[in-house]
N, C-alpha and C positions, 0 to 999 in steps of 0.2 A: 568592565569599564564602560562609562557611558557618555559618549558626547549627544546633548541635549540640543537640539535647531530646532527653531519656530519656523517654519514656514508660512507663504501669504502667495508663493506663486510655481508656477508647475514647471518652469523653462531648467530647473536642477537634473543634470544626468542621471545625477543619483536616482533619481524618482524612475527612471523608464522602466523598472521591469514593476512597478506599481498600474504608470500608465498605459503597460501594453500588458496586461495580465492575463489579454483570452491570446497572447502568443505563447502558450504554454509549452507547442512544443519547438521553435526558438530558448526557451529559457530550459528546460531541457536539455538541448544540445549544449546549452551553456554551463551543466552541470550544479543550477541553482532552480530554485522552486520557491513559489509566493504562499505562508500559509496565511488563510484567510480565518477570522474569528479567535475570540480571544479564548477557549478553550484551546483548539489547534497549535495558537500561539506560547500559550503559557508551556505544551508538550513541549514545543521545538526549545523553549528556553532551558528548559530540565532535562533537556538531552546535552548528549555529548557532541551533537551537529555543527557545525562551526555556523554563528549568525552574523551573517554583514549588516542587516540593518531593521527598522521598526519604522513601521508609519502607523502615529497612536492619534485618538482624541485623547485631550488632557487628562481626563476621568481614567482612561484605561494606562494612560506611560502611569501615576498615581500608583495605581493598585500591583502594577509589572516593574515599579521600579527594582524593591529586592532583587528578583530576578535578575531582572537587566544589569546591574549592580555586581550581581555574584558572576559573571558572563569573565572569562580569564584575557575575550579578545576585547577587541575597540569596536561596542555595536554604535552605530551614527543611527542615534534616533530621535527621526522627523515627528512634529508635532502641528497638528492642524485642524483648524475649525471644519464640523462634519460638510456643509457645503460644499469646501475647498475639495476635502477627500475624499469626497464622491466624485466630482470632477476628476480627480485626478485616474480614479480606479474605471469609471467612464459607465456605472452603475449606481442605483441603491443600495446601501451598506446595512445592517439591522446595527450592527454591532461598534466597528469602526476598531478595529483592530488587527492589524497585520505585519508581518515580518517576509522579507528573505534571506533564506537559507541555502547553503551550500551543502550538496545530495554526496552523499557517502560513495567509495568507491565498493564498484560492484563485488560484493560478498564470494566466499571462494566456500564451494562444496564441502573442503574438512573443517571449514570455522561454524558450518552449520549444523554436519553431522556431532562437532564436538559438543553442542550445545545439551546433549543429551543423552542417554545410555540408550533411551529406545528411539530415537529422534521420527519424530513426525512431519512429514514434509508436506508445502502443497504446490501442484504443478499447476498452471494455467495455461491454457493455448485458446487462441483464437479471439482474445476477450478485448473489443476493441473501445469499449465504454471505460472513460475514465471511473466515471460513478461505480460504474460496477466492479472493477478493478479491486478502489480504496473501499468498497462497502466487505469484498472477499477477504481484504487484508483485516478491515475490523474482527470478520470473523478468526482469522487468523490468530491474530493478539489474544483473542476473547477465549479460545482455546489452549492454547497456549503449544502455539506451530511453532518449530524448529528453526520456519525457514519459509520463505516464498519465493519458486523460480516462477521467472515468466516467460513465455517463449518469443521466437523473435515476430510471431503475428498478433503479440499481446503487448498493450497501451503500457508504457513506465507506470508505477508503483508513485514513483514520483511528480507525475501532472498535475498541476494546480487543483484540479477537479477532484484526483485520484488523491491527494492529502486530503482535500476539506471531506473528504468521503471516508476516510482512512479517521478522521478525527485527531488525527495525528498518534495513529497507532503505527504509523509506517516508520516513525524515528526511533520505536527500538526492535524491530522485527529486521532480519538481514534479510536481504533481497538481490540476487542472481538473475539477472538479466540474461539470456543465453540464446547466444548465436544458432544453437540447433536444440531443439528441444529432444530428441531422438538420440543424439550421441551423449546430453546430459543424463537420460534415464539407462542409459547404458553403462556408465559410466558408477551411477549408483547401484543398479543392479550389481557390479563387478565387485562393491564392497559390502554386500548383503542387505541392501534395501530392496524390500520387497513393492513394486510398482502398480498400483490398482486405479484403472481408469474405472470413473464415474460416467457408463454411458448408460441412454436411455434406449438405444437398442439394441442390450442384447437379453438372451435367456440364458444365459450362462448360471449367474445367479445374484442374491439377494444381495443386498447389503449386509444385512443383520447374519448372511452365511460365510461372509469372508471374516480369515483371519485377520486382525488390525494392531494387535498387541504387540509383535515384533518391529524392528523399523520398518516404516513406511513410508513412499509417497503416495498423495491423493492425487490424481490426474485431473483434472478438467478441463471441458469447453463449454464453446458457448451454447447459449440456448438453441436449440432445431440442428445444427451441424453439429455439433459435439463435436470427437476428435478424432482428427484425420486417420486413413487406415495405420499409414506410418506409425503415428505416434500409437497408436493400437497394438499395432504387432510389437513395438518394444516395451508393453509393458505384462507386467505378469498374468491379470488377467480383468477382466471385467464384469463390473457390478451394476446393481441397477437398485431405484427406489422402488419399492412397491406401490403404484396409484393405482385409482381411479381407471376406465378406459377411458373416458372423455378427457382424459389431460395426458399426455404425452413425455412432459419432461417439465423441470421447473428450474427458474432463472438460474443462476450461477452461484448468485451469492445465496439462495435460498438451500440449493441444495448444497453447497458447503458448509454451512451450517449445519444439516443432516448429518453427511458423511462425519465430519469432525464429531459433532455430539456423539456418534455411534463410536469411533474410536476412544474419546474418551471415555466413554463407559464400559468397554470391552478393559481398559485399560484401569478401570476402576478410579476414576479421578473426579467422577460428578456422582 
């Protein structure tokens, strides 16, 4: 259902999580998230998300009508000349297409493992870039991950930044937010996920020499710290990519990308 408002001025409540959009992690706490771009937008519509509202140029509520239309709640979508809604978003737009959405509640360990006979997990720790975050998740999606926890020194899944990076691949992937990252890989271990941190300092061995075909989770940190001893010692064991000397380690989302392609190929899926 869609109730349609022309707007002409920015003093509407409704508007504020438009007008403060770099309070991302405010609206976070609030359990909703801004997606930006009419790709990201059209996901959020085709999910199962629940959507409070739209702020379109004409051209784009046009093309999202269907959508918005088939929506089962009551989306209030604002409609406004590009000017206006640039003002309002308190930036340059390319696009002029945006929604808020209401962020799923945090995913539970047996709705992830069920998603699969071999489920493939991936861990994050340390990863404090929204961008980098949503660019992991894309990887995620793109592979086709089980599940993505994050741990409690890694950015929401959900951040403004972390959707439009995500491309809005974070509205069908489940996401575990977790208070300890340590007692969650424990936790999996106990149900026969085998735990393989991705660090770049050890000799332990290769990538290409671990087993990945059984369930798994993939561990990571961030670029130069990688992951703390802790979360080290809880997991089964540790892999490394083969480089170069002169490079050291590679960003997060890069080497996620790695790790996952090797899995899925060990798994025979690419």
């Amino acid at each position: 259902m869609i109730e349609k408002i022309y707007i002409n001025t920015l003093d509407l409540p409704e508007l504020e999580p438009y007008r403060h959009m770099k309070w991302q992690f405010e609206q976070r706490q609030q359990g909703i998230f801004v997606a930006e771009g009419e790709k990201v937008v059209r996901r959020l519509l085709e999910s199962p998300l629940p959507v409070i509202s739209a702020l379109l140029l004409e051209r784009w509520f046009v093309e999202l009508e269907p959508l918005l239309a088939a929506r089962a709640e009551n989306v209030h979508v604002y409609i406004a000349e590009r000017p206006l809604l640039e003002q309002i978003i308190g930036f340059a737009i390319y696009q002029g297409a945006l929604a808020v959405g209401r962020a799923p509640a945090n995913a539970r360990l047996d709705e992830i493992l069920a998603r699969d006979k071999s489920p493939l997990i991936v861990a994050a720790e340390g990863i404090s870039s929204a961008e980098t975050i949503g660019g992991l998740v894309r990887n995620c999606a793109a592979f086709g991950v089980s599940g993505i926890i994050t741990a409690e020194s890694s950015c929401s899944p959900y951040l403004r930044r972390a959707v439009r990076s995500s491309m809005g691949t974070v509205f069908r992937l489940p996401v575990l937010e977790t208070p300890s990252l340590v007692r969650t890989l424990q936790e999996l271990k106990q149900v026969g996920v085998k735990c393989v941190a991705a660090h770049p300092h050890t000799t332990q061995r290769r990538i290409t020499e671990a087993d990945l075909r059984g369930p798994t989770c993939l561990v990571l940190g961030a670029e130069g710290a990688g992951l703390t001893p802790e979360t080290l010692a809880a997991c089964d064991e540790a892999v490394v990519i083969p480089m170069h000397a002169e490079v050291d380690s590679l960003n997060v989302g890069a080497a996620g990308a790695v790790f996952l392609y090797e899995a899925m190929r060990q798994r025979g899926r690419v």
